[in-house]
Each structure stands twice: as C-alpha cells, then as structure tokens.
N, C-alpha and C positions, 0 to 999 in steps of 0.2 A: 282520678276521681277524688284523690283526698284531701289537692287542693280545695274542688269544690266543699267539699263536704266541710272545711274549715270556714270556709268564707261564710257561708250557710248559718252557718253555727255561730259565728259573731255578729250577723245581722239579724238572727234570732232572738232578739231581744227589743220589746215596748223601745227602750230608749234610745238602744245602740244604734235601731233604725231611724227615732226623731233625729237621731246627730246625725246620721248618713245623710239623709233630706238635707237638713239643715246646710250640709259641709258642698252638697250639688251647690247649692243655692248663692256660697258663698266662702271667701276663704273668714276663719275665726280666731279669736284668742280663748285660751280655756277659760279667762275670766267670761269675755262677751259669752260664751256659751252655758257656763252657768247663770248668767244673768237671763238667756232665754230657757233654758231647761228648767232649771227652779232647783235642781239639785247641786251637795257639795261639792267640794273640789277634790276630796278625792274621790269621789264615786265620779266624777267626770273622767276625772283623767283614766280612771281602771278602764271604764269604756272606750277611750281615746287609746288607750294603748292594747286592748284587745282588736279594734278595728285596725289599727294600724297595723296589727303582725299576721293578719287575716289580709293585709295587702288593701284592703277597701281603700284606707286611707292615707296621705302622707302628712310628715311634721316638718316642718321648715321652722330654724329659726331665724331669729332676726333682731340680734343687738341683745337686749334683756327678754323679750316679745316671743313668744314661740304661736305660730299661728300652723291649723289645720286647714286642708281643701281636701274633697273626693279625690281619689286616685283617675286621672285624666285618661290613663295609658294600659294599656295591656290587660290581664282577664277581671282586676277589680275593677277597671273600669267599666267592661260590659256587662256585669254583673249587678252593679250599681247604677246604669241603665235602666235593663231589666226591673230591678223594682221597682225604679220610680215610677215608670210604665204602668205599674199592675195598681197605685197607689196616685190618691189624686193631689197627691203633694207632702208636704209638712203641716201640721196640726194647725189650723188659723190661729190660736192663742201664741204657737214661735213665729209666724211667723209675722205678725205683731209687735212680737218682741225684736225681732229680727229687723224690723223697719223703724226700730227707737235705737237700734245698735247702728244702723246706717247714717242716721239723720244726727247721730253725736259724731261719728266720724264726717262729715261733710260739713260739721260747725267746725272742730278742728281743722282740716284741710282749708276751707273758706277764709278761717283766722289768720294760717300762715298764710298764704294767697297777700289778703290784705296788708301784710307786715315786709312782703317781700315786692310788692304789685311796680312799685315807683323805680324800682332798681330794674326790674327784668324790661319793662317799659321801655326806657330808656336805651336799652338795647336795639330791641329790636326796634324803635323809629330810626335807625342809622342802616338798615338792611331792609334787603327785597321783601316786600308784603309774604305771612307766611301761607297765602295762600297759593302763590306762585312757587315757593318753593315746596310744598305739599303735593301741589300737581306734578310736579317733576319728578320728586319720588313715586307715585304711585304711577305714570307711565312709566319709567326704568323697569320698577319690579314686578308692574302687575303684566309683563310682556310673557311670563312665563307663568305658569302653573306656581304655589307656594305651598306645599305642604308642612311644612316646621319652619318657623321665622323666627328670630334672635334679636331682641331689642337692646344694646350694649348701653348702659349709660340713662335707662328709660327716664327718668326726671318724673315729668308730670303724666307720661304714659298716654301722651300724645301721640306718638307714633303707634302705638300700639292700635288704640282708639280709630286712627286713619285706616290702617293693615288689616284689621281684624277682619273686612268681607272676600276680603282676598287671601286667609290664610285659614287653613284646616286649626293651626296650632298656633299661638304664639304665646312668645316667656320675654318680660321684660329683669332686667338685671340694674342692680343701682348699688351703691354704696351708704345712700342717705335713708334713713329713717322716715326722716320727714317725707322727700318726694317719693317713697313709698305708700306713704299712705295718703297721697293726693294721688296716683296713681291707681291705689287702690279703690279708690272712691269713684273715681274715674271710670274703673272698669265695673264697677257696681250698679252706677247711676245710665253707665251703656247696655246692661243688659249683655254681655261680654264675657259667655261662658267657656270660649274657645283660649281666653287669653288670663293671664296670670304674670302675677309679679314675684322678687325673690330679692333677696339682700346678696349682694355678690361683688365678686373684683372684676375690675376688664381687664385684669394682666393676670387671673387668676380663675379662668370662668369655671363654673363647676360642671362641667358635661365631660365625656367622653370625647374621644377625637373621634371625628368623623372619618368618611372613605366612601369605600362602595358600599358597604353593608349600615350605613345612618348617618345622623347627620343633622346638621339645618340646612336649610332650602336658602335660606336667606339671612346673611348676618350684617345689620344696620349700625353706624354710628352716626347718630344725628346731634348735631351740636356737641362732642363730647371731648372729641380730640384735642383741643384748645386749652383744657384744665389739665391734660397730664403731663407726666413728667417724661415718659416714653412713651408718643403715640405708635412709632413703630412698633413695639412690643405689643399693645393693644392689637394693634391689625391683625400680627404673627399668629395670637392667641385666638384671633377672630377666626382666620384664615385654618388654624389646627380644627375646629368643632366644623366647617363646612364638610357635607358630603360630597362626593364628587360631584363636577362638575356644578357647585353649588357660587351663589353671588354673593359679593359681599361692597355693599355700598357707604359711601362717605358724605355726608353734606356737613361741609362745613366752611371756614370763613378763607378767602384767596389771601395774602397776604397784603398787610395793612400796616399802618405806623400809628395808632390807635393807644397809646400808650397807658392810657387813663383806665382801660378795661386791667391790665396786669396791676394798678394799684387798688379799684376800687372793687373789681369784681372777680379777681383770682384767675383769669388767664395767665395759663402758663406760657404759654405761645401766639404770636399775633398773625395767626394766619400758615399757612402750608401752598407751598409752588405744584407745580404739575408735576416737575420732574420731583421733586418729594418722596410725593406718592406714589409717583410711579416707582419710584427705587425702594416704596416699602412695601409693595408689591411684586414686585420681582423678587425682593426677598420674602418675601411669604407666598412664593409658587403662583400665585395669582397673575393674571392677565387682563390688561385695562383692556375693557371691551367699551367705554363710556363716557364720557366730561360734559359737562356743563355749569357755564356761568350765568348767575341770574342775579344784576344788576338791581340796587334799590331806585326807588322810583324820587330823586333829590338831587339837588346842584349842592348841597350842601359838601365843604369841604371833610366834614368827619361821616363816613358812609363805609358801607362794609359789602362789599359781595360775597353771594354765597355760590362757594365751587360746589358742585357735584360729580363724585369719580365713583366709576361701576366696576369691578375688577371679576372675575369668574376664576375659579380652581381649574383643573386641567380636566378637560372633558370637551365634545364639541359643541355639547348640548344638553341642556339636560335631561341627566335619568339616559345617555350614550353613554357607553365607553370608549375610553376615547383609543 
C-alpha cells in the first residue's frame, strides 16, 4: 500500500499532474517543458524529480539533453493510465504549447533531412525499392505474436514506425543525436505511443539479458551492420537481450565491391555472405530459421542486394520450452 500511497502523493499536485499528462503525451526536455508549463527551472525539475522517485516517470539521458517520458511499464505505468482516464487530457493552453515544441522539432529534423537528403538518395537508387524490402520484414516478424521489439541502430525510426501495429512495445536504440530526434519526431507526427527512442551502443545495449523469465520478442538490425566495426559482436549482444525462444532479424546488404560507399559514406564493411552470418549465429546460440534476397530493380553495374537472415534463440516456438 505504500507504494500506492507514494505515487498518490507526487501526482497530487496542480502541476506534477500537468507534467504527468504532458510526459503520456510525449517524451520532453526540462527546457521544452518549462517553455509549456510557464514555470522555472528549478521548480520544474523538483517536480521532475519527485515524479521520478514515485516511479510515475523516467529520465533518460542523451548526450548533453536529458529528456523525460511516462513510465510505460509496471505499477507507474497503470497508475498513470488511471488518471488520465478520469481527466480529459492536458490543459489546452500545454497543449498549445506542446504543438509549437513539436513543430520546432520537425523544422530541425526537416533541415537535417534537407542537408543529408542527396547522400542517402543516392544510396538507396542502387538497391531493391524499400518498399519491397519493408514487406519482407513485416512478413518474417509479423508471422508470430511481438510483444517487446528491439530496434538496434534505429536512424530515422523507420522501422519502428512500420512494427509499431504489430508490437505491444517497441524501443528504438541509436548512437546519434541527430537521427534521434528525426526519429523522434517521427514517432510523434505517428501518434506512436507504444514506441520510444533512447541514445545507446549496439555492442553495449542497456537491457537486462533475456531467458525465460523477459526479454524482447524481436531484436532487428536493419541497415546497421555495415558501419561497424564488429558486427558479430552486435549480433552476440542482440542475441544476450532475446527472451527465449525470441527472433532476431538482419537486413542488410549481400556482398558487393561497391567501394565508394567505405570512402564517401563510412561503411565499414561492403556486404556479409550467408555463411557469415550464419557462423555469427551459431556463435550467438541462435538458429537460422530464414534468408532472403531481394534484388534492385536495374541493369545497372553499381547495385546492391539486400540479404535478409531470420535467426531464432533455442526454443521450438515461441512462449515453448524447448
């Protein structure tokens, strides 16, 4: 009871509850949210850190940036349910304010977009339309149930955006700043309150290892392998956070002599063979249950196919023991 009674007790407040609304509605920064609350920064933060140790809500940083969201998971999160339930929202005047904190973030995201647009282009006119390779991933995964999905590498949070009708949960993980908050914008402008983003390493994910008792359901790299320096390590790391019998899927490019992408666009690596993958699946306990290649549609001599490999942890099925 005295959980409750704490939670209770930090959402008992005019404002602490404007920021609980506020925080459902959206992830924030303490600046963005004095800019919609109207109060200072440190009466912001006192309630940001009382909500927080009440469990309501969490702190994620990211680079210089410390951003909050509602707690998604476990009793703050039902709680924070519950009121918004009993309440017809956030005060129109946040959330107001809240739609001029979106619309500055989507002029920034739009700008780097614009600054990056010629280089990413140029890529992908050398590989299979990505609407062909979108399809391929969403039959592979959506063949099973997804309760917790893993986005490694999320960039523009594209994937996310695709997964999200099909996932109870999903966490996208990136390294960059930048295509966080295109991604973040991303999941804002989708109405995308199942899915969330976070500043993280793929050789160093911040979860718990999985098994039989949690887990993800689903751990994705899409496009991502190709920039590091050890993608087997990624996988390894992938394959640790998988619950039992849990999937974890690769799209990415078959091997090529493509050489211009390692000087002008930071590939590390021009491409991964079947047996590859399969030997970094084998060492990361996993089992290839999946392949496919999906060919661009060009005679052209500089073209790229994209592999997709489906690999599954030990189990026969999921949510069996095996």
């Amino acid at each position: 009871m005295d959980w409750l009674v704490a939670m209770l007790r930090a959402a008992g407040d005019p404002t602490r509850l404007r920021l609980l609304l506020l925080l459902r509605q959206a992830e924030l920064t303490v600046s963005e949210l004095i800019e919609i609350i109207g109060q200072s920064q440190p009466r912001v933060s006192r309630h940001l850190k009382l909500l927080c140790s009440a469990g309501l809500i969490a702190r994620f940083k990211e680079g210089s940036w410390v951003f909050y969201r509602a707690t998604d998971e476990g009793k703050g999160a039902a709680l924070g349910a519950a009121l918004a339930d009993l309440l017809p929202g956030p005060p129109e005047a946040d959330l107001k304010r809240l739609a001029a904190v979106r619309e500055k973030r989507a002029a920034e995201a739009a700008a780097y977009f614009k600054a990056n647009a010629s280089e990413w282009g140029r890529i992908r006119s050398l590989h299979a339309p990505e609407r062909e390779v979108e399809e391929a991933i969403l039959r592979h995964l959506t063949a099973a149930p997804i309760e917790q999905l893993l986005d490694a590498g999320t960039g523009t949070g594209r994937m996310l955006e695709l997964l999200a009708p099909h996932a109870k949960r999903a966490v996208g993980i990136d390294t960059s700043p930048e295509m966080l908050a295109i991604a973040r914008d991303r999941l804002l402008r989708g109405t995308l309150p199942n899915c969330q983003v976070r500043l993280g390493d793929t050789y160093r994910l911040p979860f718990d290892a999985g098994g039989a008792a949690g887990g993800f359901d689903v751990v994705l790299f899409h496009q991502v392998l190709h920039y590091l320096d050890d993608p087997a390590a990624a996988v390894a790391e992938g394959a640790r956070v998988l619950k039992r019998g849990g999937r974890l899927l690769i799209a990415d490019f078959a091997p090529h002599s493509l050489e211009f992408l390692r000087d002008d666009y930071a590939h590390r690596r021009l491409g991964f063979s079947d047996r590859e993958v399969q030997g970094w699946f084998a060492q990361a306990g996993l089992k290839l249950t999946a392949a496919e290649a999906i060919a661009p549609h060009t005679d052209s001599k500089e073209q790229l196919i994209v592999q997709i490999w489906l690999g599954q942890s030990p189990a026969a099925t999921l949510g069996v023991a095996a």
